[in-house]
N, C-alpha and C positions, 0 to 999 in steps of 0.2 A: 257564314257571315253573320257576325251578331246585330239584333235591330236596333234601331236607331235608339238613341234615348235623349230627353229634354231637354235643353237648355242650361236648364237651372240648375244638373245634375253633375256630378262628379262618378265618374267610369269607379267600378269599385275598386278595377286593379290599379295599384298605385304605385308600380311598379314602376321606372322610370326605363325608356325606351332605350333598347342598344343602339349606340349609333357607332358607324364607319369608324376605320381608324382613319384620321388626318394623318395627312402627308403632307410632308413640307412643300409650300408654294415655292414655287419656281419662281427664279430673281425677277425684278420687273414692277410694273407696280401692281397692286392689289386689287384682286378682283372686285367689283362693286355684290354688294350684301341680299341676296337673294329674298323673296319671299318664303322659299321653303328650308329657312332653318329654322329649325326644330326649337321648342318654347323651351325654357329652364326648366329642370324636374323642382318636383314643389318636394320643399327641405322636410325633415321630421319636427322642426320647431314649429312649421305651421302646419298641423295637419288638416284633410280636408272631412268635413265631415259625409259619411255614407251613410245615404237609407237602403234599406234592406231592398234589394231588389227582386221582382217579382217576376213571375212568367218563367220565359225559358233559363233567363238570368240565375235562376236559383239552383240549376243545373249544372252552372260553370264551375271552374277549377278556381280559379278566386274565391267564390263563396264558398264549394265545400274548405276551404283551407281556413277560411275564418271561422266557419265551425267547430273545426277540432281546435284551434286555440282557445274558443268559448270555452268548450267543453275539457282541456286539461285545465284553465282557469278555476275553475268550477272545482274540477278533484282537488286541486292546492288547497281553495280555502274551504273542502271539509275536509281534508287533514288537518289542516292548523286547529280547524274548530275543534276534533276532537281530540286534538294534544294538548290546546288548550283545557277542555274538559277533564283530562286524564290526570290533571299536573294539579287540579283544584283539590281535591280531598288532602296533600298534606299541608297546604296551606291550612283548611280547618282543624286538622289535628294541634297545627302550632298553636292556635288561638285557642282553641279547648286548654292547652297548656298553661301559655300565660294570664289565663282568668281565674287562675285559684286566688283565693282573699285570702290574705292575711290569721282570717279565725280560721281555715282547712290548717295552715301552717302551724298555726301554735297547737291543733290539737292531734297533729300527728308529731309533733316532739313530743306530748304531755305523752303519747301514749308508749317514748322511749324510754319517757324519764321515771314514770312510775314502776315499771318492774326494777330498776336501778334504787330507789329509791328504798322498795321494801327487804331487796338484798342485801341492802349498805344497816338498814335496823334490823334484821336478822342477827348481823355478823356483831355488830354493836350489845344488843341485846339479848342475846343467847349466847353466843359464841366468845365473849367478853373482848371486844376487836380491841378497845380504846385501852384495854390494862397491859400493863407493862409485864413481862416475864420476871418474876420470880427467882433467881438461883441464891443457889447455898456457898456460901463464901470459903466455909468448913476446910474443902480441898485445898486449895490457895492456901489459904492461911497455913496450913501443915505442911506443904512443899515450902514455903518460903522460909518456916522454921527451920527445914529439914536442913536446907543450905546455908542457914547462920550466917548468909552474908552482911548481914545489920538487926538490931534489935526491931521485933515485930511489932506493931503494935496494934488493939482493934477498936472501936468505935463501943463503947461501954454507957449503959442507962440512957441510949435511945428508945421514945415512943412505938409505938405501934406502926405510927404514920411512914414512917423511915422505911424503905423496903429496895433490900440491895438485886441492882441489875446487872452486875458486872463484877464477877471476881474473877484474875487472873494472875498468874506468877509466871515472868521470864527471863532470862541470863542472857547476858548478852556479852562482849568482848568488855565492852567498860564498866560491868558491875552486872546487877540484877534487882531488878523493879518489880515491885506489887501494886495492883490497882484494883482498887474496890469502890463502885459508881454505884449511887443512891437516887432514888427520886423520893424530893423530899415530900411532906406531910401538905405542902400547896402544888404538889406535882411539880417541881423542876429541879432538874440537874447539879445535881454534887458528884465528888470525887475528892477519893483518897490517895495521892500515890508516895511511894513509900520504896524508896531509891538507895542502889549505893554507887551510882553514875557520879560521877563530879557536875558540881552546882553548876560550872561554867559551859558542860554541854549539857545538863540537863534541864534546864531554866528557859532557854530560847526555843529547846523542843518543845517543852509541855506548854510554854505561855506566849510563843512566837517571839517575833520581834517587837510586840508591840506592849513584850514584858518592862514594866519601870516600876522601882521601889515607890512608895507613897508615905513611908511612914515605919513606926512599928507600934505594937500594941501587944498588950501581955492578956494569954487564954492561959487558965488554967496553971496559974504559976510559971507560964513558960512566955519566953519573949519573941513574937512573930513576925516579920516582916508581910507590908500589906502588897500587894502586885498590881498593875491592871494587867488584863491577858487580852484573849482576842473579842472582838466583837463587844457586848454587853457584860462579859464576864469580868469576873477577879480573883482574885488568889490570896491566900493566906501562906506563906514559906516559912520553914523551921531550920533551920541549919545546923546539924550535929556534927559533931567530928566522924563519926560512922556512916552516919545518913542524912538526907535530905527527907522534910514531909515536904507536900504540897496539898493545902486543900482549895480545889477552885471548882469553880462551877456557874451556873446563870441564875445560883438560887438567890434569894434576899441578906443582905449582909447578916444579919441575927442567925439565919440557916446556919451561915458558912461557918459564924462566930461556934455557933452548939456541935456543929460537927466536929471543929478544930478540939475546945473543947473536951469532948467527948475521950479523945484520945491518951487525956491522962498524964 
């Protein structure tokens, strides 16, 4: 028999009492309302408050069962604590991350760009990167003579500055072409080519579509027709009964004029 306890106290078990099962009342009218039904169980929305009870109370099965939910309570939030703890160090790694300034950044490019920098003036300055190759036109010119498919002709009492990067001869179904490319004495592009194609497919190759007469003009006793070609360029055209010249290139008109010129 458990003793008595206060007034002012609430029982710790809060367990709501089994009661009977009801059984249908029998027809008739309804019994009158007894003193001994049982009080409503007290809901979870209002809980009652418990003080810890003392004495043999603490012996009960109600309170050891409030202990062990104390006590898994307890293990839950030091787990969470130290999953919480566990999950903190990459949080600081990211932060250690995002706080590089601006000057860390520029001076680990500077420190890409500087071996880049003294390899590119190496190749420039020893190695001669920026000059153009050199070849000998010699060969070309003698296979193109060999086949006598049109009169040859070469570029005569140019400068020093003049230096040929491109000599080549080759035959094709509609005749055979020589091409001899210069870079002139201000560094840009000239060209000799020197055909015995028909002007009508060989004019749209060599000058695109965007080939149109402009005029003509006499080089060297001979009468030239002026071109535009592609992009910045232009052209100087010869028109022989054997052959066609073409001299074009990105150089300066006066260039193109000395080259044409030049041919004699």
């Amino acid at each position: 028999m458990e003793p008595a306890q206060p007034a002012d106290r609430v029982p710790a078990d809060q367990t709501a009492p089994e009661l009977p099962p009801v059984e249908p009342a029998p027809p008739g009218p309804a019994p009158p309302v007894t003193a001994e039904e049982p009080a409503a169980p007290v809901t979870a929305e209002e809980p009652a408050l418990v003080e810890p009870a003392t004495g043999p109370a603490t012996a009960s099965g109600p309170t050891e069962t409030t202990g062990v939910g104390e006590t898994s309570g307890a293990g839950e939030t030091s787990a969470a604590r130290e999953a919480g703890e566990s999950s903190a160090p990459p949080a600081a790694a990211d932060t250690t991350r995002s706080e590089r300034s601006p000057k860390d950044m520029a001076i680990s490019l500077l420190v890409l760009l500087v071996p880049i920098a003294l390899l590119l003036a190496f190749y420039r300055g020893f190695l001669g990167g920026d000059q153009a190759t050199v070849v000998d036109p010699a060969p070309a010119l003698d296979s193109a003579q060999a086949a006598a498919a049109f009169p040859v002709s070469q570029p005569q009492g140019l400068d020093a500055g003049w230096r040929t990067v491109r000599a080549d001869f080759r035959t094709v179904e509609d005749g055979s072409t020589l091409r001899l490319g210069y870079l002139t004495p201000e560094g840009r592009g000239a060209q000799i080519v020197q055909s015995s194609v028909p002007p009508e497919q060989l004019l749209p190759t060599e000058l695109t579509d965007q080939g149109q007469p402009q005029g003509r003009t006499d080089l060297a006793g001979r009468t030239w027709q002026r071109y535009t070609a592609r992009g910045n360029e232009q052209a100087f055209v010869l028109l022989e009964p054997d052959r066609t010249v073409i001299v074009v290139g990105d150089a300066r008109d006066t260039e193109l004029r000395e080259l044409a010129g030049a041919l004699g």
